[in-house]
N, C-alpha and C positions, 0 to 999 in steps of 0.2 A: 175584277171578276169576283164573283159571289158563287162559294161552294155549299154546300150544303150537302153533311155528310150523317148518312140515314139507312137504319134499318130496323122494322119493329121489332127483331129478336135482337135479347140485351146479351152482352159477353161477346159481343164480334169483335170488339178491340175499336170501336166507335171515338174515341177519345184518345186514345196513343196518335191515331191515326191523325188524328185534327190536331192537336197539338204540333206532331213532328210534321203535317206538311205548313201547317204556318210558320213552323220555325226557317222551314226550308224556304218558304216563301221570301223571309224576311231579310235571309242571309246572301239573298240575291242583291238587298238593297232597298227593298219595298216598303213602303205602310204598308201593316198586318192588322185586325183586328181578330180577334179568335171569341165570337157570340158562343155560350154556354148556354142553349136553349133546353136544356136534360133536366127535370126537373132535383136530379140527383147532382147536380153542381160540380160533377168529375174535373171540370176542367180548370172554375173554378178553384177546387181543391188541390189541384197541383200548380196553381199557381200562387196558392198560399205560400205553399211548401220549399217554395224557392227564395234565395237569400240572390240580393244584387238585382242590377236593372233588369227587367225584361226583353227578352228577344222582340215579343209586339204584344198589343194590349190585349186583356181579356176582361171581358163584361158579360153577367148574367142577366138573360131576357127570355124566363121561361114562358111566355107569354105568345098568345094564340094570333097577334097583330104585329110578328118581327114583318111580315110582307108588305105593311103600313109603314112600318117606321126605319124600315132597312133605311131609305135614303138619310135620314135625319142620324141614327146610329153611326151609319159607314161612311159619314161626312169626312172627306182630306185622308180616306186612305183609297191603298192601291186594291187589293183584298182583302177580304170576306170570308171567316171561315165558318160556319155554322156548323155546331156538335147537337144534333140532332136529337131529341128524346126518343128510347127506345120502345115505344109503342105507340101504334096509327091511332090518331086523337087528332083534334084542330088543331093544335100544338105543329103536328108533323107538318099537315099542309099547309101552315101559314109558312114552315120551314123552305120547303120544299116551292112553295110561290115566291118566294126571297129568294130563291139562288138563280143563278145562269145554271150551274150544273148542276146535278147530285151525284154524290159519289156514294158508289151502294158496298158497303163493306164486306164480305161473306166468307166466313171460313169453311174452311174444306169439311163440313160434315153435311149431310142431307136433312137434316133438318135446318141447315142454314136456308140449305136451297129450296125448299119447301117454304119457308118462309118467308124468301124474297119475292112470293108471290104479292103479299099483299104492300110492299114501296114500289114495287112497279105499278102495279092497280092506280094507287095513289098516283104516278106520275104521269099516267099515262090520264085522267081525269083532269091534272092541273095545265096539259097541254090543249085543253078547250079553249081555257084563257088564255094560255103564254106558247105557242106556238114553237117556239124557237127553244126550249126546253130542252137540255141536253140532257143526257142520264149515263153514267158506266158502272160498271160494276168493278172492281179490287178484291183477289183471293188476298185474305190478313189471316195473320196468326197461323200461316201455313207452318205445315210438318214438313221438314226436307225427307224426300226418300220413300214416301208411302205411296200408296194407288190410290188413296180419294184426294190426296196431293196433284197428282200427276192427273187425274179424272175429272176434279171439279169444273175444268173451262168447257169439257163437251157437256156436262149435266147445264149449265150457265147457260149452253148454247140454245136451247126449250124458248129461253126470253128474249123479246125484241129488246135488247139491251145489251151493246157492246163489251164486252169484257176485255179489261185492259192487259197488253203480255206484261207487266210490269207486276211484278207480286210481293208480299211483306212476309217474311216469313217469323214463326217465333221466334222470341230471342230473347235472353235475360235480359240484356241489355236496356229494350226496354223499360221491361221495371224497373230497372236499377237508375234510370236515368230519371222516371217518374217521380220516384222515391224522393227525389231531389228537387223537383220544379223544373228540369231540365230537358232539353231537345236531346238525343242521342247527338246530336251534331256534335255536344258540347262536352261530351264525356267519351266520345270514340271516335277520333276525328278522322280515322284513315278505316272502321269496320266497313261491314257487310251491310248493315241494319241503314248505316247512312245511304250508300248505294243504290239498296232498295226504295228509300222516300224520296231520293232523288228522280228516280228512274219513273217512279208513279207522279210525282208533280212535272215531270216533263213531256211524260203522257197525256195528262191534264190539259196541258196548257195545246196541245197538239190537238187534241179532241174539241178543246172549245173552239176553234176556227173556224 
């Protein structure tokens, strides 16, 4: 399965997100591959950052032909994670033609959601060609306890584009895991934060069916 994880407003947490669901991926037992298609190398960079093997591989392919070359890249693995660049360019749609799914990131502010106007546009264009084109949306970097918290899945609800019950909420933890090269799995093995990336790649995997 090939994700591709996309939205042209930057700071949704595009990158926590790809990284810890391939980690999640991986600890199932899987070939992961985690594509760094951001022109900003985020994922790369936290995979400097880390000392010791890696949970699964990561390679940057900022380039506008990953829907060319996905099959030759993601040769002998199980999944595909693609970390999307944060603004609609050929970049995005070769991204977005690359995946089985796109997972659309959105935190709880209205100009997320305003925003996720133009990756749906986008995907709803790349289903001329690929039909079978899945799409959901992910509330990340949620606030526990507020009303645009609690509000964002009806505003969500405007787009023909599922929104998954499974939500990320902030959490140091993340950073703190980043900071390191590391999955949360790896640094909080019983948290919340794990639960959460759990529950969205089980969703995942439910929706691509």
């Amino acid at each position: 399965m090939i994700i591709g994880i996309l939205n042209q407003k930057g700071g949704v947490g595009k990158t926590t997100l790809s990284v810890n669901l391939a980690a999640s991926f991986a600890l199932t037992g899987s070939r992961v591959l985690l594509i760094d298609a951001d022109p900003q190398g985020s994922a790369l960079d936290w995979a400097a950052a880390r000392a010791g093997e890696p949970l699964f591989s990561v390679v940057g392919f900022p380039r506008p032909t990953i829907h060319k070359e996905i099959s030759q890249l993601g040769q002998g693995y199980d999944h595909i994670v693609i970390d999307g660049p944060p603004r609609v360019t050929e970049l995005a749609r070769s991204a977005i033609m690359a995946s089985d799914m796109v997972l659309i990131p959105v935190q709880p502010s209205p100009y997320d959601i305003w925003a996720a106007d133009e990756v749906v546009k986008l995907i709803e264009e790349a289903r001329i060609y690929k039909e079978n084109l899945k799409s959901v949306f992910v509330i990340n970097r949620k606030i526990a306890n507020t009303a645009i918290g609690r509000d964002i899945g009806d505003a969500l609800s405007t787009y023909p584009v599922r929104v998954l019950t499974a939500t990320v909420t902030q959490r140091v933890v993340f950073a703190e895991a980043a900071a390191q090269g590391k999955a949360v799995h790896e640094i909080d093995s019983a948290g919340l934060a794990i639960a959460e990336i759990e529950e969205v790649r089980k969703e995942i995997m439910e929706a691509i069916k």
